[in-house]
C-alpha positions in Angstrom: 0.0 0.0 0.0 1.5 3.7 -1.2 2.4 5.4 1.7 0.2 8.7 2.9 3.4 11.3 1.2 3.1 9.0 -2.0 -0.5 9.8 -1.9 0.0 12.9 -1.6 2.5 13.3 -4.3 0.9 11.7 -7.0 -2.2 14.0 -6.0 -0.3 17.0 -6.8 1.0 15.4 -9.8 -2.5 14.5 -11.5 -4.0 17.6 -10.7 -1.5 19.8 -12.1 -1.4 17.5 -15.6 -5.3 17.7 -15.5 -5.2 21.6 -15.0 -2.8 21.4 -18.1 -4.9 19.3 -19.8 -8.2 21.6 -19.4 -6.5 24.6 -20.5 -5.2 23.0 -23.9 -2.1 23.1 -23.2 0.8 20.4 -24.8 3.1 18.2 -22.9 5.0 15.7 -23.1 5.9 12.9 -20.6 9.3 12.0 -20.8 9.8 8.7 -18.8 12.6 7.8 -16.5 13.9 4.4 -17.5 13.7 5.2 -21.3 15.5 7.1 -23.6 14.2 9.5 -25.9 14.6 10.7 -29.2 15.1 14.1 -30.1 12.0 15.1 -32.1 11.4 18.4 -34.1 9.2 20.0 -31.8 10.1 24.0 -30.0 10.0 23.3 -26.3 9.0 26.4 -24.8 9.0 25.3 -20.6 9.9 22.2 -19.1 8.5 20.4 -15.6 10.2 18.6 -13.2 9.2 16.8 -10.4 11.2 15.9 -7.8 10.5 14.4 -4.2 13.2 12.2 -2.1 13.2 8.5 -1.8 14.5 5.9 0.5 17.4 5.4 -1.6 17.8 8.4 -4.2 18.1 11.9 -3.3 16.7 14.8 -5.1 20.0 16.2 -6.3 20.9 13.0 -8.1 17.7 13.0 -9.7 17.8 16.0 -10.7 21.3 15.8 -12.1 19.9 12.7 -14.4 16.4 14.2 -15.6 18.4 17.5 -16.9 21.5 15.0 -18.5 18.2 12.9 -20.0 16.9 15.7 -21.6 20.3 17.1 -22.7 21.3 13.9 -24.7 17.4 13.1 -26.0 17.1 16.6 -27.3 20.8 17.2 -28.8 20.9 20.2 -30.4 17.4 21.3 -29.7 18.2 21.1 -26.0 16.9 25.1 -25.1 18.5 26.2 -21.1 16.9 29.2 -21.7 13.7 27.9 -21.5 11.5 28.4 -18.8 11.8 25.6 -16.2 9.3 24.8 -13.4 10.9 22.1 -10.5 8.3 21.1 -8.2 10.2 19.7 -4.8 7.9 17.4 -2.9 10.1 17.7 0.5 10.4 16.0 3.2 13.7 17.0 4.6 15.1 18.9 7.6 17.0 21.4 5.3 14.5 24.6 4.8 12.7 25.0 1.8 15.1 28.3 1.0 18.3 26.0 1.7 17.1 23.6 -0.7 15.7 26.2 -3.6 18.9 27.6 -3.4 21.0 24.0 -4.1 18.5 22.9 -6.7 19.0 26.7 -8.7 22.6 26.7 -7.7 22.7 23.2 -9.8 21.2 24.1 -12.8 22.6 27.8 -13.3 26.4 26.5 -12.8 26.2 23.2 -14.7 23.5 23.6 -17.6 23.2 27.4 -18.1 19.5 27.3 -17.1 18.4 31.1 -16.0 14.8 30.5 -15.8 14.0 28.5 -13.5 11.4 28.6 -10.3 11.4 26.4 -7.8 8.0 25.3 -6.1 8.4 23.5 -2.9 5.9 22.1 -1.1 6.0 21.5 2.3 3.3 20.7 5.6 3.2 24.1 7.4 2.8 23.3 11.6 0.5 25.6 12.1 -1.8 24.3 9.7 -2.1 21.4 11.8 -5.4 21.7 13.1 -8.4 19.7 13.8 -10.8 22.2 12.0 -8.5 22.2 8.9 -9.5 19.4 5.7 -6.6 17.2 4.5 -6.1 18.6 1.1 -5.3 22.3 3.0 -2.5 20.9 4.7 -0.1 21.7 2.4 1.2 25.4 1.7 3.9 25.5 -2.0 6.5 28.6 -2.2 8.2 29.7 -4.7 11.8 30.8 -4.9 14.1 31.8 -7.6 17.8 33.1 -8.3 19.0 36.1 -10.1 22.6 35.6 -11.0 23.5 38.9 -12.0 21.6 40.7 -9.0 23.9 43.4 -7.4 27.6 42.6 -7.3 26.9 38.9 -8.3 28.3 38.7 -11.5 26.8 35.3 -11.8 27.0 33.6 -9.0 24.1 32.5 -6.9 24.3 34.1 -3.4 20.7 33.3 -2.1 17.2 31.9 -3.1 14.5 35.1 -3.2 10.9 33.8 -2.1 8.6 34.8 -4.5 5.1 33.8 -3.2 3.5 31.7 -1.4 0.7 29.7 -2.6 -1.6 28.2 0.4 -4.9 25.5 -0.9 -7.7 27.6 1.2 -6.7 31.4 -0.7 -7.9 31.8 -4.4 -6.3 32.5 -6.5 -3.5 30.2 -4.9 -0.7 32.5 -5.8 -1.1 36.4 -6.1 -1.5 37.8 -9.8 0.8 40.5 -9.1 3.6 38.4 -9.1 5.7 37.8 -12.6 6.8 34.4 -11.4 9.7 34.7 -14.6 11.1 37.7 -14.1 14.1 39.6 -16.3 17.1 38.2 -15.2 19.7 39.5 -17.8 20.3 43.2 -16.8 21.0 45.4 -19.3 24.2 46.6 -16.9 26.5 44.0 -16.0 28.3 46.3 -14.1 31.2 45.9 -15.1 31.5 42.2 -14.6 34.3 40.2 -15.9 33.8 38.4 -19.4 36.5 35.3 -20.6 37.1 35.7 -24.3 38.7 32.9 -25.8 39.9 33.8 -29.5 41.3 31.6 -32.1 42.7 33.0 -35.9 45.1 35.0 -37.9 45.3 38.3 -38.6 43.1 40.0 -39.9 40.6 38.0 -37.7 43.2 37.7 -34.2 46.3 39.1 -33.7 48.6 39.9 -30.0 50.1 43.6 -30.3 53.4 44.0 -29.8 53.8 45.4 -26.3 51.3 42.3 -25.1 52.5 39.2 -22.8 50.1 35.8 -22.6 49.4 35.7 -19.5 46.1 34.6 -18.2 43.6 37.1 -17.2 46.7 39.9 -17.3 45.6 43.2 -18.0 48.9 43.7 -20.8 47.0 41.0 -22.8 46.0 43.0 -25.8 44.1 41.1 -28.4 43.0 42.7 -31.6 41.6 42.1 -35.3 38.1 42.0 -36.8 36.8 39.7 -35.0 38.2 41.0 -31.7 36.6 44.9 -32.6 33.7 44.2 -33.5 32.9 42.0 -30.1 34.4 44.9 -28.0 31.7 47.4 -29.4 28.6 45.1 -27.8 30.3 44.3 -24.5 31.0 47.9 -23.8 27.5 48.7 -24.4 26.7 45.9 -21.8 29.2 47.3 -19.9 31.0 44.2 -19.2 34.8 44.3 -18.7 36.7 41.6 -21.6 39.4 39.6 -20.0 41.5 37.8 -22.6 42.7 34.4 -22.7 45.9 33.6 -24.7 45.1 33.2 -28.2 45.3 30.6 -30.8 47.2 32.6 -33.3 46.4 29.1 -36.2 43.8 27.6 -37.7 44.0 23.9 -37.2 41.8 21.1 -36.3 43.8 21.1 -32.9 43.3 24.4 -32.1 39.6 24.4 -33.0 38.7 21.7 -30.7 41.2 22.9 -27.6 39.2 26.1 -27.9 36.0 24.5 -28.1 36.8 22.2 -24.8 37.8 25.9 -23.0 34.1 26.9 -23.6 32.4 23.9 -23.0 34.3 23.6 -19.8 33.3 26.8 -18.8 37.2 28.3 -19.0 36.1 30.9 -21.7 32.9 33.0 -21.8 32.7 33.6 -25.7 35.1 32.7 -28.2 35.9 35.0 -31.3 38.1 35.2 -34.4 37.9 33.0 -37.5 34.9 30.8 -37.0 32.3 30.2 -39.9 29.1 29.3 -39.4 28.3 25.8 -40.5 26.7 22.4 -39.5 29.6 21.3 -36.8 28.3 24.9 -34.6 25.2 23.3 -33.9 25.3 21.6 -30.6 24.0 21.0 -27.5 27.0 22.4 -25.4 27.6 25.8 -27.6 25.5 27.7 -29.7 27.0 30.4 -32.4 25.3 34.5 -32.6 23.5 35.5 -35.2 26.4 36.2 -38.1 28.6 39.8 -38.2 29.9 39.1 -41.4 29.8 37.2 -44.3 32.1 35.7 -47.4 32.9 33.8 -49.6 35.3 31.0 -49.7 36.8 29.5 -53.0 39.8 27.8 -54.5 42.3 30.4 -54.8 45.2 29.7 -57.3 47.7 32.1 -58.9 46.6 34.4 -61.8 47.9 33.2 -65.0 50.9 35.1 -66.1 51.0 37.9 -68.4 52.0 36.3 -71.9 55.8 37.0 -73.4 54.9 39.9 -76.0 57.4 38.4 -78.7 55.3 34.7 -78.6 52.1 37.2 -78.8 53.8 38.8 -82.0 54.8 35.1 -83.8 50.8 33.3 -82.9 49.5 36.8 -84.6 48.2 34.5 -87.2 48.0 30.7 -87.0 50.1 28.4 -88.7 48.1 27.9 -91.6 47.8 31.5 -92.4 51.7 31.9 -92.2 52.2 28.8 -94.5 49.4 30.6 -97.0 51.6 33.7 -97.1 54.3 32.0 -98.0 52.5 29.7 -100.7 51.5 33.1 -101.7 54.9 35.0 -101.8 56.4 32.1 -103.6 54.0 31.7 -106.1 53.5 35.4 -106.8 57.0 35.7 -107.4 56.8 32.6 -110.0 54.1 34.0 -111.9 56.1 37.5 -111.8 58.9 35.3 -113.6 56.6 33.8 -116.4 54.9 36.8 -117.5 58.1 38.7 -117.8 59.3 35.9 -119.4 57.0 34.1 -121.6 54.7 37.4 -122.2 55.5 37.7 -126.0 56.8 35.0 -128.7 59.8 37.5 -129.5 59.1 40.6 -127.4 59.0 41.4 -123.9 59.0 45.3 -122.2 59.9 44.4 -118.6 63.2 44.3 -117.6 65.4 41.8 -115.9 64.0 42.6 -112.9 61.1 40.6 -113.4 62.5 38.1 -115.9 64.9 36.4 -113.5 63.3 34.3 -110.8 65.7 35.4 -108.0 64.8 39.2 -108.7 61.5 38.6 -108.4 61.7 37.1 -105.2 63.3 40.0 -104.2 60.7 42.2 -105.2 57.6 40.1 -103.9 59.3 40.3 -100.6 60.0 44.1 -100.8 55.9 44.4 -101.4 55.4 42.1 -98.7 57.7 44.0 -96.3 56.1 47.3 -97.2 58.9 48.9 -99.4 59.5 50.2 -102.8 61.1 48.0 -105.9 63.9 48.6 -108.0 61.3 49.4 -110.9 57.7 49.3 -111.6 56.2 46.5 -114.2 55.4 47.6 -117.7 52.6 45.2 -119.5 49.5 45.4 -118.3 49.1 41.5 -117.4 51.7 42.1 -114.8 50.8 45.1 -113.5 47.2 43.8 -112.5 49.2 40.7 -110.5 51.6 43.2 -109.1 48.4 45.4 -108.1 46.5 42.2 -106.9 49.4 41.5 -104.9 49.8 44.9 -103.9 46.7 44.6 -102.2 46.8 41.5 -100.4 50.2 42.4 -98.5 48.8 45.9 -97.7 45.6 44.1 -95.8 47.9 40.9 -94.0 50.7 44.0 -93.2 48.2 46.3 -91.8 46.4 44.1 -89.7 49.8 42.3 -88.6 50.6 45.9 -87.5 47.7 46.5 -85.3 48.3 43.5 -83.7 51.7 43.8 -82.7 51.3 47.1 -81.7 48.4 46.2 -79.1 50.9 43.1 -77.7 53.4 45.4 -76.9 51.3 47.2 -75.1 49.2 45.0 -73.7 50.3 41.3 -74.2 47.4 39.8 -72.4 47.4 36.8 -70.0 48.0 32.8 -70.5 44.6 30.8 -70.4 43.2 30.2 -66.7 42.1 27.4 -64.8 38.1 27.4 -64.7 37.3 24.4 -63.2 38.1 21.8 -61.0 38.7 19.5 -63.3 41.7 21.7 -65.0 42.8 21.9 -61.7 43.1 18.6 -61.2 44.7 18.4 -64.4 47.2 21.1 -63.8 50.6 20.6 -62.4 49.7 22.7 -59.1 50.0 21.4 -55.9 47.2 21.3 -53.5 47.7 22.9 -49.6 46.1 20.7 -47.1 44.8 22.6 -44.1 43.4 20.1 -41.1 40.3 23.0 -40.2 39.5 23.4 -43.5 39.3 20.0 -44.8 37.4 18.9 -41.8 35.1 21.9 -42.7 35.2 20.6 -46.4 34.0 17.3 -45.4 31.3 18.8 -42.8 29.5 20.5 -46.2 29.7 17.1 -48.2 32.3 18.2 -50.4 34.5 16.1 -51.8 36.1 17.0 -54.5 39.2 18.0 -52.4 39.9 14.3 -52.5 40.7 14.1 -56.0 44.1 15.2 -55.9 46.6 12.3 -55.6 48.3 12.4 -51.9 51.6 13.0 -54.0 50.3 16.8 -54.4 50.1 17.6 -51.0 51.5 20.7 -49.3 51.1 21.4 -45.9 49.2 24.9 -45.3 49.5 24.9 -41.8 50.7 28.2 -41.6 48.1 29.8 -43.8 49.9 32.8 -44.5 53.3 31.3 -45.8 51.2 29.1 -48.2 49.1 32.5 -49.6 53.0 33.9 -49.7 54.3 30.7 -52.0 51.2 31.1 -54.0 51.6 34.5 -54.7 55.7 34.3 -55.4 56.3 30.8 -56.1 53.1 29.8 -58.5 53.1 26.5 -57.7 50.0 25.7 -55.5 46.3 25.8 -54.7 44.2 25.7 -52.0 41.2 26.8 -50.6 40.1 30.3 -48.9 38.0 32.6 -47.6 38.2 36.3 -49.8 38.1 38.4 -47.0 41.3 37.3 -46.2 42.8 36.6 -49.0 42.2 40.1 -50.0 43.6 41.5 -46.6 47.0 39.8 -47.5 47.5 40.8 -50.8 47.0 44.7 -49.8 49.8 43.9 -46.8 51.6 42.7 -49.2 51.3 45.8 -51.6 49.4 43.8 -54.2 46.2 46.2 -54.5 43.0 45.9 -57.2 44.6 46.8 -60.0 47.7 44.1 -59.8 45.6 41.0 -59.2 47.7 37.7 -58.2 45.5 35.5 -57.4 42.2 34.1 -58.7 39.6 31.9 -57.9 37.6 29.5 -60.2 34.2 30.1 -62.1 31.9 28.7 -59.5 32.6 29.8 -55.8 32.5 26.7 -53.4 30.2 28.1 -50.9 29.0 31.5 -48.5 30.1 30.9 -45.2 29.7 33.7 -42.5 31.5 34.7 -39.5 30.0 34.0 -36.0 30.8 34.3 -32.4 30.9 31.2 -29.9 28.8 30.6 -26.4 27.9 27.9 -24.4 24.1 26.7 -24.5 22.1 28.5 -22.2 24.6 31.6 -22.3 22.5 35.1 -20.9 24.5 36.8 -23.3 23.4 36.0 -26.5 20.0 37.6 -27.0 21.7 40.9 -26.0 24.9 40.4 -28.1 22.4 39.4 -31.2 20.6 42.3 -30.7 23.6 45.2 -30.8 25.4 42.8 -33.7 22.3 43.7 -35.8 23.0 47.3 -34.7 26.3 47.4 -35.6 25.7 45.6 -39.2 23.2 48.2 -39.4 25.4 50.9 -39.2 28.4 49.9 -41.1 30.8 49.9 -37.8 32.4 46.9 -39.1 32.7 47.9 -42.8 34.4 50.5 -41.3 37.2 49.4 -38.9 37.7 46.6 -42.2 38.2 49.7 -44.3 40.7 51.0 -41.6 43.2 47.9 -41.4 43.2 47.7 -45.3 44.2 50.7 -45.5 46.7 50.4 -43.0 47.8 47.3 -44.3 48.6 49.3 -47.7 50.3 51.9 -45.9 52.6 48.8 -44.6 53.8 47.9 -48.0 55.4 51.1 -49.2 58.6 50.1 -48.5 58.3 48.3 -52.1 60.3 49.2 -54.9 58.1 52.0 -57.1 60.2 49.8 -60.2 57.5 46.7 -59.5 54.4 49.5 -59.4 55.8 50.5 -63.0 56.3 47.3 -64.5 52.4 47.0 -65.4 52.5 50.2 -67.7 56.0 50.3 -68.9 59.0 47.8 -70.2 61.9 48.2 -71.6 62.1 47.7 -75.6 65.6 45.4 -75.9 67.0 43.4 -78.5 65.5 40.6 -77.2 61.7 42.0 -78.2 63.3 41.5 -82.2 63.3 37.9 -81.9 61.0 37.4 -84.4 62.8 39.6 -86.7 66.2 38.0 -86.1 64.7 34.4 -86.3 63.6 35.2 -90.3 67.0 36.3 -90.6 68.3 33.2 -89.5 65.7 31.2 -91.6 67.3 33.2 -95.0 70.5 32.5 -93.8 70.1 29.1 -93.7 68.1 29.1 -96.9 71.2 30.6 -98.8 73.4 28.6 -97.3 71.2 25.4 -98.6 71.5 27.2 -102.1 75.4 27.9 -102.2 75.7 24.0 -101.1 73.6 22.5 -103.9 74.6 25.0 -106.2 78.2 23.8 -105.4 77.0 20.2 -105.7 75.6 20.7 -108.8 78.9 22.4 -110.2 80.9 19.8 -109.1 78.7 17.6 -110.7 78.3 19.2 -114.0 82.0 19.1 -114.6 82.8 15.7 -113.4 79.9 14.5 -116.3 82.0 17.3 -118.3 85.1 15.5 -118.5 
């Protein structure tokens, strides 16, 4: 048979789920002994019950109805929900001894803020012969405010809310807001752990800075790290740096995570996109501050040598067609000098003899005058057909060659990832990045043989051999990308590196808390403000230009390069190359000519 307290309990139990039930409002029973699934429903308040046993005390059941609901619920897990913990008690602690333990418990551990505390308890003076068995029991409510006063989150006492006795009605007074405000919009000035974790731009230590913990000469700055500062000053809470994680490795990503879920940081800034990994039941990312793009990044394709511009002017097969043309011209210049009469002919030797007319079809082709002009009509219209047809091929050769010595243009670039993969670049692994990579479903990074691997630890020295060296690839996000190259001195209109056709994805920059954190309404809130007004565009625009100002010290000769060049013999390759093709074409002439002398008067004699 149930004991009269068991009675009693499961009394208060039933009429609270009926009272639920008649006012339409859902729940859920959650069971002890069986595990739940997360579903996709938005908890708005939870309800637990607690009372002591003979061998289980409240605290430990407590402790496993919260870690229940924390592992069922995963990511949709919600501390700041509001929470209602009914106490059945039977103890000799006092009801405001045992509020504060149970609050204490669930603000320090799981980050819940919300939470009352009804304890019911058998109030002596009730004891009475002319008072009814169901008004023996009187429930008060307590609460905690974390941030009250000089707290600056810890839990110094349990405040009593009401009191809420079976023979008054209403049972507890309307006046009372049973879930009050409990993040102030003053923190007065209490002390906020900032974990950070990036390169520059996103993290950087000044000079004059030491890492030590929670030292006041800890100076951390970057974009990440300003535009953080701007909220917390509003909410008036004093930043106290951790020593940074100056890389971006898996390593470092998870050591930083552990320091927030262990509750060593507060809020962790600095280079963290927002994607799938984020999501969890012990951290929870803000709402994002800025946003980019990330891509495979690989270096520009070089500007093209001006004298290999000047040679593929025309393709092959048009240079072969001149020269079927200049030959054959120069023939029929021969033959109708020649053979233009049976007895007579009025053009002179110049025409007549097939090495003059060589000459003279490659005077017209150059551009230049001949020795003398034809005479008979028949040759004149070839020489004037002729005429023509070197003026069109010479003038358009001419524009050409002028605009590649100006502008030679650039070699073909790399599209796609499957040039890529087909190029000769190596590939720089990064740990954070491919984990990242393989978090979004993308795979394509595996398609490079393990042969073409470079290490990109150190981000900035890979950019650096990308940019210089020309020999890898790897994937990055703009915004910094961008950043270097200014430090560097490489601005808009000297562009180093590109990125394919098709950008690999829009990721956005977010700040990290644990779940449950009373921070992150307000910090969403003045984000929004700040994107709003441009404070961040701002300070970005600042450190670029700073960062140009950096790289002056290059030599103004590299800033010239782009417009001028130096015209040396070297540019007159081409020319000196069809000198070198008639020289060799006489000198195949004299030899057979020889050959054939020596061959005529052996056959002589």
């Amino acid at each position: 048979m149930p004991s009269s307290f068991d009675e009693d309990v499961i009394l208060i139990v039933n009429m609270l789920l009926t009272k639920m039930s008649a006012n339409f409002i859902p729940y859920r029973i959650l069971p002890r002994d069986e595990n739940l699934n997360p579903t996709g429903e938005t908890v708005c308040g939870y309800i637990i019950f607690l009372w002591p046993g003979d061998d289980v005390d409240i605290m430990d059941s407590l402790r496993y109805q919260l870690d229940s609901l924390k592992d069922s619920e995963s990511s949709q897990w919600e501390p700041r929900a509001r929470f209602i913990v009914m106490v059945i008690y039977r103890d000799n602690h006092t009801p405001q001894e045992v509020a504060l333990e149970v609050y204490t418990e669930m603000w320090s551990y799981y980050r819940i803020i919300n939470t009352i505390i009804v304890i019911t308890n058998q109030d002596d003076k009730e004891k009475s012969t002319h008072v009814s068995e169901t008004n023996k029991y009187i429930a008060e409510v307590y609460t905690g405010f974390p941030y009250q006063g000089d707290n600056c989150g810890e839990v110094k006492e349990a405040i009593l809310l009401d009191q809420c006795q079976s023979y008054r009605y209403p049972p507890l007074s309307q006046e009372v807001d049973l879930f009050p405000t409990k993040n102030p919009e003053d923190y007065s000035g209490c002390p906020l752990k900032i974990g950070s974790i990036g390169i520059q731009p996103f993290v950087y230590l000044k000079e004059n800075s030491t890492q030590i913990y929670g030292d006041a000469s800890l100076k951390v700055e970057g974009m990440s790290v300003q535009q953080l500062l701007l909220p917390i000053e509003k909410m008036n809470l004093t930043p106290i740096f951790l020593p940074p994680i100056l890389n971006l490795t898996m390593d470092g990503y998870l050591q930083i995570v552990a320091e927030l879920t262990n509750g060593v940081s507060d809020i962790v800034t600095g280079a963290l996109p927002l994607f799938p990994a984020l999501i969890s039941s012990d951290y929870e990312p803000t709402i994002p501050f800025e946003f980019t793009s990330v891509s495979w990044f690989l270096p520009c394709p070089d500007a093209s040598r001006r004298m290999e511009k000047v040679i593929t002017t025309y393709s092959i097969s048009v240079w072969l067609t001149m020269a079927v043309v200049y030959i054959s011209t120069a023939c029929l210049f021969s033959c109708l000098a020649t053979y233009n009469t049976p007895h007579i002919s009025n053009d002179s030797n110049n025409y007549r003899n097939i090495n003059l007319s060589l000459y003279n079809a490659w005077a017209v082709l150059l551009g230049v005058s001949v020795p003398e002009m034809p005479k008979t009509w028949k040759l004149r219209l070839v020489f004037l057909l002729y005429v023509w047809y070197c003026f069109v091929m010479s003038t358009v050769f001419q524009a050409f060659f002028t605009s590649f010595l100006v502008a030679p243009g650039y070699e073909k670039k790399l599209e796609t990832v499957d040039e890529l993969v087909e190029s000769d670049l190596k590939v720089g692994f990064n740990s954070a990045v491919s984990m990242v990579a393989m978090t979004m479903d993308y795979r394509e990074i595996e398609r490079f043989h393990y042969s073409r691997h470079v290490d990109c630890t150190d981000i900035e020295m890979c950019v650096k051999r990308m940019i210089y060296k020309r020999d890898v690839t790897s994937i990055f996000a703009e915004i910094y990308t961008n950043y270097l190259a200014n430090r560097l001195g490489f601005g808009e209109e000297k562009k180093v590196l590109c990125t394919l056709n098709v950008k690999l994805m829009s990721s956005a920059l977010v700040f990290l808390l644990p779940k449950g954190s009373p921070y992150l309404n307000q910090l969403n809130s003045l984000l929004r403000r700040g994107m709003e007004g441009g404070l961040l565009q701002r300070y970005c625009e600042v450190i670029s230009f700073e960062a140009r100002l950096e790289s002056r010290n290059r030599k103004e000769d590299d800033e010239r390069d782009a417009l001028y060049f130096v015209f040396s013999v070297s540019h007159l390759i081409p020319a000196f190359f069809v000198l070198l093709v008639g020289y060799v074409a006489g000198g195949v002439v004299l030899v057979g000519e020889c050959f054939l002398n020596c061959v005529l008067k052996y056959t002589n004699q």
